[in-house]
N, C-alpha and C positions, 0 to 999 in steps of 0.2 A: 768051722764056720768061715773061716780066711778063703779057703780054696773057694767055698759055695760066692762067695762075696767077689773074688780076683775073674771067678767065670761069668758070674753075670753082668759086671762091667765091664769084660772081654767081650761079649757077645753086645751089651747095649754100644760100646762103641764102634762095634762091628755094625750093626745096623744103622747107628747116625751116620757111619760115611757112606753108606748104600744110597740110604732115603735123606738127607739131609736138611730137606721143609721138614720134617717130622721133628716134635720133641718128646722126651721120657720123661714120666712123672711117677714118682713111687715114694711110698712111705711107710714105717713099720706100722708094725702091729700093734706095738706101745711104745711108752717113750724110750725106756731101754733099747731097742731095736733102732729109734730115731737116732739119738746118743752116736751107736756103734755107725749107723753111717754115714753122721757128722763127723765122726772120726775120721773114719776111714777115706772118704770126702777131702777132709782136711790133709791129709797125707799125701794124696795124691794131685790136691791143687794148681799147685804150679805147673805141674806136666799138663794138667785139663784146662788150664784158663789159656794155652794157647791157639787151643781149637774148637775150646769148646766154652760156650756160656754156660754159668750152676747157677742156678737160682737155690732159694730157701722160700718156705711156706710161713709166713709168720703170724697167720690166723686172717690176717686180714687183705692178702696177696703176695705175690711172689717176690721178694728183694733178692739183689745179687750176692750172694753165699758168703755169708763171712763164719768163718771155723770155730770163733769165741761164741756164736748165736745160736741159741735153739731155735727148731724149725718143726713143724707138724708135717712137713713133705719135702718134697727137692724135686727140682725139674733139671734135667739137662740140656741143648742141646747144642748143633753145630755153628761155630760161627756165622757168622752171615756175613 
């Protein structure tokens, strides 16, 4: 599941620097799934917040990503 996870954020930050108007919005399939990519999210933070805005879905719109918060989605994308 790492490697599936390490490529597909290889490949989404491959495409923010392409199309950079564009943002990525994804979310598991259950909370467990949300969980692991909050995690994972969280891990990689500091490397990503300085190129890129993470939002969090938190039912009610999208706030800026904080690691300790559950979230029903995640939005990425590139600075502006």
């Amino acid at each position: 599941m790492a490697t599936v996870l390490a490529t597909v954020f290889r490949i989404s930050i491959d495409f923010l620097n392409r199309y950079p108007h564009y943002a990525i919005a994804f979310r598991g399939s259950d909370d467990r799934r949300n969980r692991l990519y909050r995690m994972a999210l969280g891990r990689e933070l500091e490397k990503l917040t300085s190129d890129y805005d993470l939002y969090g879905f938190n039912g009610q719109g999208f706030v800026l990503f904080d690691r300790n918060e559950s979230y029903g989605g995640f939005l990425i994308r590139k600075c502006r």
